[in-house]
Backbone as CSV, one residue per row, in Angstrom:
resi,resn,N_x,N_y,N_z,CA_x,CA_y,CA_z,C_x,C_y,C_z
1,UNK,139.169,58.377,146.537,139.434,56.952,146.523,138.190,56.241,146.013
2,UNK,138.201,55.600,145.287,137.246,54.986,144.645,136.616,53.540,145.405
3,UNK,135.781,52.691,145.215,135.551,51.777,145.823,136.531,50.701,146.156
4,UNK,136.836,50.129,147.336,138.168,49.475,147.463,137.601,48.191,147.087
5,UNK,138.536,46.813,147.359,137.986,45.551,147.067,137.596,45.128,148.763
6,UNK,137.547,45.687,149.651,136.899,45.713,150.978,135.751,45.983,150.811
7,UNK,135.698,47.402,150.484,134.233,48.218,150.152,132.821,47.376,149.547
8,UNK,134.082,46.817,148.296,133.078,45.932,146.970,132.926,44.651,147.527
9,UNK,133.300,44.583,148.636,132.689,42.939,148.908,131.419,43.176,149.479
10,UNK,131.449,44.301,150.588,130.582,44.859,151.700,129.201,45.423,150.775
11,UNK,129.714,45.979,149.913,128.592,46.580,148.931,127.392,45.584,148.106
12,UNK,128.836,44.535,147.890,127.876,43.643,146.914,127.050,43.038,147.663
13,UNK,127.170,42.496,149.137,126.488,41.716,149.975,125.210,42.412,149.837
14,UNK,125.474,43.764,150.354,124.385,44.356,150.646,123.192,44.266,149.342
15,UNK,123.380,44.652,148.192,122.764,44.989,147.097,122.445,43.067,146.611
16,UNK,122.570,41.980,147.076,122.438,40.918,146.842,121.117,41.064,147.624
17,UNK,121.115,41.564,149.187,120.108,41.554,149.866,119.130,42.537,149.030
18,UNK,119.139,43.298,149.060,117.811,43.922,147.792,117.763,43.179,146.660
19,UNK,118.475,42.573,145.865,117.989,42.364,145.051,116.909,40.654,145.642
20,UNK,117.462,40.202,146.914,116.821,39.114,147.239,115.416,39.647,147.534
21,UNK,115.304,40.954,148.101,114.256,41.327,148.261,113.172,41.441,147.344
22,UNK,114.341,41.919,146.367,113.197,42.642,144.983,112.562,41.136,144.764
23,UNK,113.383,40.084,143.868,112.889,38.951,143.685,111.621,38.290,144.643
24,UNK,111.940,38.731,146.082,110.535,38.095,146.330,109.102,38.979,146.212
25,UNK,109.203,40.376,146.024,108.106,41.237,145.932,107.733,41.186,144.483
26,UNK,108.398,40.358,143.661,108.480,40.253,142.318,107.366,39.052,142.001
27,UNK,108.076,37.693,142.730,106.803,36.640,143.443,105.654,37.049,143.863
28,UNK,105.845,37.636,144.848,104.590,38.172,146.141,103.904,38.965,144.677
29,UNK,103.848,39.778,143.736,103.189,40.202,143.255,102.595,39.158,142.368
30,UNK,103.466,38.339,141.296,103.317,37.213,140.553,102.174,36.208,141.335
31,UNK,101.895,35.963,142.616,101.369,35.516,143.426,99.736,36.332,143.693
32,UNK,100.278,37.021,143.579,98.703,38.120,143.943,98.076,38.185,145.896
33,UNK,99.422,38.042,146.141,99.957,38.461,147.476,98.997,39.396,147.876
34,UNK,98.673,39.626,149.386,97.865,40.586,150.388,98.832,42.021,149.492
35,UNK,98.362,43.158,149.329,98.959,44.251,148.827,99.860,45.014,150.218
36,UNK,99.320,45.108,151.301,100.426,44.992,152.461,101.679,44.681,152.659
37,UNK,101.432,43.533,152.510,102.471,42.500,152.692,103.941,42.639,151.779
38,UNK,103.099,43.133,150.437,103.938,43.665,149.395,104.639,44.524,149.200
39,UNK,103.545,45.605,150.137,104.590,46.951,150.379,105.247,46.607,150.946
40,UNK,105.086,45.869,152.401,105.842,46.049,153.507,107.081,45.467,152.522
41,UNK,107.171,44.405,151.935,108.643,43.690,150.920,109.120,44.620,150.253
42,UNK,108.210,45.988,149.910,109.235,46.373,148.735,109.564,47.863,149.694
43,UNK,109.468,48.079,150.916,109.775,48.618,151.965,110.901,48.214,152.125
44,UNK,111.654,46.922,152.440,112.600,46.122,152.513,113.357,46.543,151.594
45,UNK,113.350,46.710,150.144,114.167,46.555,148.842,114.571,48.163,148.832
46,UNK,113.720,49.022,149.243,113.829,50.696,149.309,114.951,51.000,150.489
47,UNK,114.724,50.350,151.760,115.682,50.558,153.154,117.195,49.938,152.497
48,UNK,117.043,48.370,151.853,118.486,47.898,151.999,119.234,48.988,150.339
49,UNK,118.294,49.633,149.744,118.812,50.459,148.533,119.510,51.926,149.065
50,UNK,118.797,52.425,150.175,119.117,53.679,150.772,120.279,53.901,151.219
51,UNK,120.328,52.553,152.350,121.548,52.166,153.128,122.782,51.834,152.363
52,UNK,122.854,51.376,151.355,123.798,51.120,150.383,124.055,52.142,149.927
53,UNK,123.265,53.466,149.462,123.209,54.560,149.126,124.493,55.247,150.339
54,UNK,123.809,55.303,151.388,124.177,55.954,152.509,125.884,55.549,152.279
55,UNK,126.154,54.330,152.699,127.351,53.881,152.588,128.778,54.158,151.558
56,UNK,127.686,54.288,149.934,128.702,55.344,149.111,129.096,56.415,149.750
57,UNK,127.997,56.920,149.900,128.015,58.610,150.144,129.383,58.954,151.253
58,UNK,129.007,57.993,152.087,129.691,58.651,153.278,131.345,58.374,153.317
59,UNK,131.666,57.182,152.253,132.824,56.721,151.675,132.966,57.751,151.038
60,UNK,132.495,58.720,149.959,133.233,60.008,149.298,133.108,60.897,149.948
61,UNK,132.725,61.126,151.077,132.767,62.232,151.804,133.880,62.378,152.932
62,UNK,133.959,61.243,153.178,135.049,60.693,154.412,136.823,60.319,153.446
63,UNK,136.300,60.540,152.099,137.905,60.222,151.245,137.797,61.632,150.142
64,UNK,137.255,61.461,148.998,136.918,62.076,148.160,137.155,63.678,148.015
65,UNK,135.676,64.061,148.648,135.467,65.154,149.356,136.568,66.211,150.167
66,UNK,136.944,65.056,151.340,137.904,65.472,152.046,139.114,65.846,151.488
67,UNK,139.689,64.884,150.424,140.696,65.429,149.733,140.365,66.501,148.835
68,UNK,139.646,66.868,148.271,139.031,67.499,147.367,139.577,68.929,148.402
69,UNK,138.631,69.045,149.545,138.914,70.372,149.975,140.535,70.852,150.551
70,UNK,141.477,69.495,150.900,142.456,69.624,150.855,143.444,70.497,149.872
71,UNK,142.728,69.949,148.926,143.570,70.336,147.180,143.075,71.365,146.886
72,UNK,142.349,71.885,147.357,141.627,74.200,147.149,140.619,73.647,146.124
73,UNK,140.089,72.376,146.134,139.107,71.645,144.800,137.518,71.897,145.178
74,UNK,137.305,72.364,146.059,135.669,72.646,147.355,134.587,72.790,146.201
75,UNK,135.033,73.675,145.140,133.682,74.057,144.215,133.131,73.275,143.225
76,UNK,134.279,72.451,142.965,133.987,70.725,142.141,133.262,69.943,143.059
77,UNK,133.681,69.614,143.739,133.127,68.422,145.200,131.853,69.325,145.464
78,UNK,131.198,70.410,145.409,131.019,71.052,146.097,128.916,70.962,144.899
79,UNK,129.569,71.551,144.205,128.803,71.167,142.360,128.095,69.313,142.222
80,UNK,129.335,69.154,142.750,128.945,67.566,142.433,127.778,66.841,143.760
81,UNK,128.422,67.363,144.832,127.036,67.445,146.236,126.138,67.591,145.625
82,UNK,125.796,69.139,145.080,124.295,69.753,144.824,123.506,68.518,144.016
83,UNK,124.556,68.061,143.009,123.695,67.601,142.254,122.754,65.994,142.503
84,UNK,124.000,65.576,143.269,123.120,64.196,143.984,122.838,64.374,144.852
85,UNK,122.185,65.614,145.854,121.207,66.113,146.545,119.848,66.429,145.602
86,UNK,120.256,66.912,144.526,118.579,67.446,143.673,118.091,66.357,143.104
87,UNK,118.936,65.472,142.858,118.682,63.845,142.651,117.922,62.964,143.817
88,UNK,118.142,63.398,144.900,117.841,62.496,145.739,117.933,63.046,147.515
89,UNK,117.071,63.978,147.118,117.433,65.199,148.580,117.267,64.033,149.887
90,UNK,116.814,63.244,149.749,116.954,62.231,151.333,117.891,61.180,151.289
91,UNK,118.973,61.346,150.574,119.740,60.261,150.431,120.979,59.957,152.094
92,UNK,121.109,60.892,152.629,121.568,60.506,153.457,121.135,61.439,154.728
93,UNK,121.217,60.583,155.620,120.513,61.549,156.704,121.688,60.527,157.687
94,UNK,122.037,61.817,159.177,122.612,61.419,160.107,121.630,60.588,161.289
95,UNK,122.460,59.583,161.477,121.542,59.353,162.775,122.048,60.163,163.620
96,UNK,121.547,59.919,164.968,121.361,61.119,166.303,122.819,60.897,166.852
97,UNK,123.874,60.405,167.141,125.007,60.485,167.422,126.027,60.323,166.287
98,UNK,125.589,60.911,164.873,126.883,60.731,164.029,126.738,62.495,163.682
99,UNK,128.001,62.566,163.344,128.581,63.909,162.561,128.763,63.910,161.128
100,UNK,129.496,64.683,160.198,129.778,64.606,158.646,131.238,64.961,159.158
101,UNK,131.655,64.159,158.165,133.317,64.003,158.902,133.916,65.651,158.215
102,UNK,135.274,65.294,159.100,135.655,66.935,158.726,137.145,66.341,158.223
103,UNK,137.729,67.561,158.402,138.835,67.673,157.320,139.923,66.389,158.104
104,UNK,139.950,66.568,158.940,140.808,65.920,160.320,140.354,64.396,160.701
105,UNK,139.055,64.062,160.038,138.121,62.838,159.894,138.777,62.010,158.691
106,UNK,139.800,62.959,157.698,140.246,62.176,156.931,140.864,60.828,157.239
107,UNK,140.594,59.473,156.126,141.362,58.825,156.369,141.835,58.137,154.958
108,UNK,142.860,57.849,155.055,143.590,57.945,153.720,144.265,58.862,152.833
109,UNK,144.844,58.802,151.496,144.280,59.293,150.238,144.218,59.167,149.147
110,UNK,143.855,60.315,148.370,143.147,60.059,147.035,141.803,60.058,147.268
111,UNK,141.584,60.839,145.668,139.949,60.858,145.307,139.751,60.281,143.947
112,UNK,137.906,60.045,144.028,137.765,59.206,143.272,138.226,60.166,141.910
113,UNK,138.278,61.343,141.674,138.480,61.748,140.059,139.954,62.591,140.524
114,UNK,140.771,61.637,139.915,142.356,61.803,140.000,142.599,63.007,138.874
């Protein structure tokens, strides 16, 4: 399932907030800002980028994915993991009371490559 128009509202908010971020570490530098201060802003623009990250991810894993292994498809979905892991090996991490959804975690269907 591809991004819904739920998803894309939730998404865009988010990525408005980084980019509000970026814009001010953009200032803060233009400014000649404490160098601290700067990180700490573009600390901000890295967390609300991750989390947005996170939020794809776990949307194709919780639809995508899941159907994928439904359909005997595991080594496509599977190929396609590796590769935005070697891209970005910290892209999603569990917090301390979440799981990676399972087959039965499905909800919906359809995946994003029909």
């Amino acid at each position: 399932m591809p991004i819904t128009d739920d998803s894309k509202e939730k998404l865009k908010a988010r990525l408005a907030k980084a980019i509000g971020h970026l814009n001010a570490v953009y200032r803060m530098v233009d400014e000649k800002k404490y160098c601290i201060d700067v990180l700490h802003q573009l600390k901000g623009v890295q967390s609300a980028l991750d989390k947005t990250a996170e939020i794809i991810l776990r949307q194709h894993l919780e639809t995508c994915v899941v159907e994928a292994v439904k359909n005997q498809d595991s080594e496509r979905v599977m190929d396609e993991l590796i590769q935005v892991f070697r891209k970005a090996p910290n892209l999603y991490m569990l917090d301390d009371d979440e799981k990676l959804p399972t087959i039965d975690d499905a909800k919906g269907s359809g995946c994003c490559h029909n």
